[in-house]
C-alpha positions in Angstrom: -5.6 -25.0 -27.8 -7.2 -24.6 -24.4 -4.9 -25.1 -21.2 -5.4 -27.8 -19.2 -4.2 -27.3 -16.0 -3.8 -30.8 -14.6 -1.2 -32.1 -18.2 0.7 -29.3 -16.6 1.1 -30.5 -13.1 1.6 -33.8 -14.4 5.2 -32.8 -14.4 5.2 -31.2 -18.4 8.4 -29.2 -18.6 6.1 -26.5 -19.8 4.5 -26.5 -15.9 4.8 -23.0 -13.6 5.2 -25.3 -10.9 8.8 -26.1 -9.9 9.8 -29.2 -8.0 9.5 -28.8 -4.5 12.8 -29.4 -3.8 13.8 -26.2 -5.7 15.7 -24.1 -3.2 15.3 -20.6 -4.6 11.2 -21.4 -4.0 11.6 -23.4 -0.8 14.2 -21.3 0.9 12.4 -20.5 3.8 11.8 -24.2 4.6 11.6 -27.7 3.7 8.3 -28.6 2.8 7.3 -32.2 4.3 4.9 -34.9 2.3 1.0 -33.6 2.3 -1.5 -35.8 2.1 -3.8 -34.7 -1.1 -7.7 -34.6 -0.2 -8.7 -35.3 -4.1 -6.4 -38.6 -5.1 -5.4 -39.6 -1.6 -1.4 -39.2 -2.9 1.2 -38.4 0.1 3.8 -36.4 -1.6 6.4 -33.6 -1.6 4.2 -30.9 -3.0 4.8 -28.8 -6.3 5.6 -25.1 -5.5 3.7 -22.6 -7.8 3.3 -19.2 -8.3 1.5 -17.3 -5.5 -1.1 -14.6 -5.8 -2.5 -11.5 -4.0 -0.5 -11.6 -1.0 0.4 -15.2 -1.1 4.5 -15.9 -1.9 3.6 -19.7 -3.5 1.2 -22.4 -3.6 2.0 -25.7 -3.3 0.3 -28.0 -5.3 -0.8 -31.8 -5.4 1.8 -33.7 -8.1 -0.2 -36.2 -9.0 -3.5 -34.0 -9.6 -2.5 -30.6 -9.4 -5.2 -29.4 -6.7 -4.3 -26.7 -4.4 -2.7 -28.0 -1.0 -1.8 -24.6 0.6 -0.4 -21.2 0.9 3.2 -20.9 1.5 5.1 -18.5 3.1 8.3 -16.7 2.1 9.3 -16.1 5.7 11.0 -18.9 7.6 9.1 -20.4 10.9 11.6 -18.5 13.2 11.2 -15.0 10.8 7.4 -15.7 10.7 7.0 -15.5 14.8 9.1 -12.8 15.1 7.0 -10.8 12.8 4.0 -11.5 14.8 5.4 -10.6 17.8 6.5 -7.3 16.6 3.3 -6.9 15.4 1.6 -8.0 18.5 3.7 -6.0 20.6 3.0 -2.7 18.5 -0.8 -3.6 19.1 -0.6 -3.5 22.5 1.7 -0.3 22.5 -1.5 1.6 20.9 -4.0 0.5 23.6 -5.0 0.7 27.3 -4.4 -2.3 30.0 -7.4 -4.4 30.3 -9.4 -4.9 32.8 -7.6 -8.4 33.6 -4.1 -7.1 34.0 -4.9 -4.6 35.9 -6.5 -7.0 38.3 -3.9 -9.2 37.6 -1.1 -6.3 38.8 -3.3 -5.9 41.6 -2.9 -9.5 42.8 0.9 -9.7 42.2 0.9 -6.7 44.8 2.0 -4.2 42.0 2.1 -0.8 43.8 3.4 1.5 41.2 1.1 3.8 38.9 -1.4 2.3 36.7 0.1 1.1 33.4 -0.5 3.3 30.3 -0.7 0.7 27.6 -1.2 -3.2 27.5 2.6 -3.6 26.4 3.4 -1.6 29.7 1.1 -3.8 31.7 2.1 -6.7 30.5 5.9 -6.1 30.9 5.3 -5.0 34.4 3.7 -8.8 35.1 6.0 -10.1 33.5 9.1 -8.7 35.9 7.0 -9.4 39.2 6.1 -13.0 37.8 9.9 -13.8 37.1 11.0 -11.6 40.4 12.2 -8.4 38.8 11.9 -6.0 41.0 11.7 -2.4 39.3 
């Protein structure tokens, strides 16, 4: 018998899609109502199984179409990460030309900055009066 994937997001028991309000899935947040862009439904989404990267899907109820990727990292965890990651970035290359000018206009007078995460905590302590 050939699966039919939207008898299974119909809400069969048989579904891989939990109920959204499953906290081992939804942990990192509550998911709000989504408005679905094939039946027009606004609904708590299902939350499916994710793929590749992706930690779950959520999932139209009343249709089954994808919705979007969801993350397993809370909002708070999720901005964090990027900032670390950001921050590393800038630790591997050299100021730009517009912090240095930038510096240059705050009145900086110390040695030019090795890295853009040097640079830009240097503007940041003479913008908030933190005088190294």
């Amino acid at each position: 018998m050939p699966h039919n994937s939207s008898a299974t997001s119909l809400g069969n028991t048989a579904s891989p899609y939990s109920d959204a309000t499953d906290t081992a899935q939804t942990t990192p947040g509550t998911l709000l109502p989504l408005p679905c862009p094939r039946c027009g439904a606004i609904d708590t989404p299902a939350v499916g199984p994710g793929s590749g990267q992706h930690f779950a899907a959520a999932r139209c109820r009343h249709c089954g179409v994808f919705l979007k990727w969801l993350s397993q990292y809370s909002p708070a965890e999720r901005h964090t990460r990027r900032q670390q990651a950001r921050l590393q970035a800038m630790a591997q290359r050299p100021p730009s030309a517009r912090q240095l000018a930038y510096l240059q206009a705050l009145g900086d007078g110390g040695p030019v900055p090795a890295t853009m995460a040097e640079a830009s905590e240097r503007i940041d302590a003479l913008v908030h009066g933190e005088v190294a």
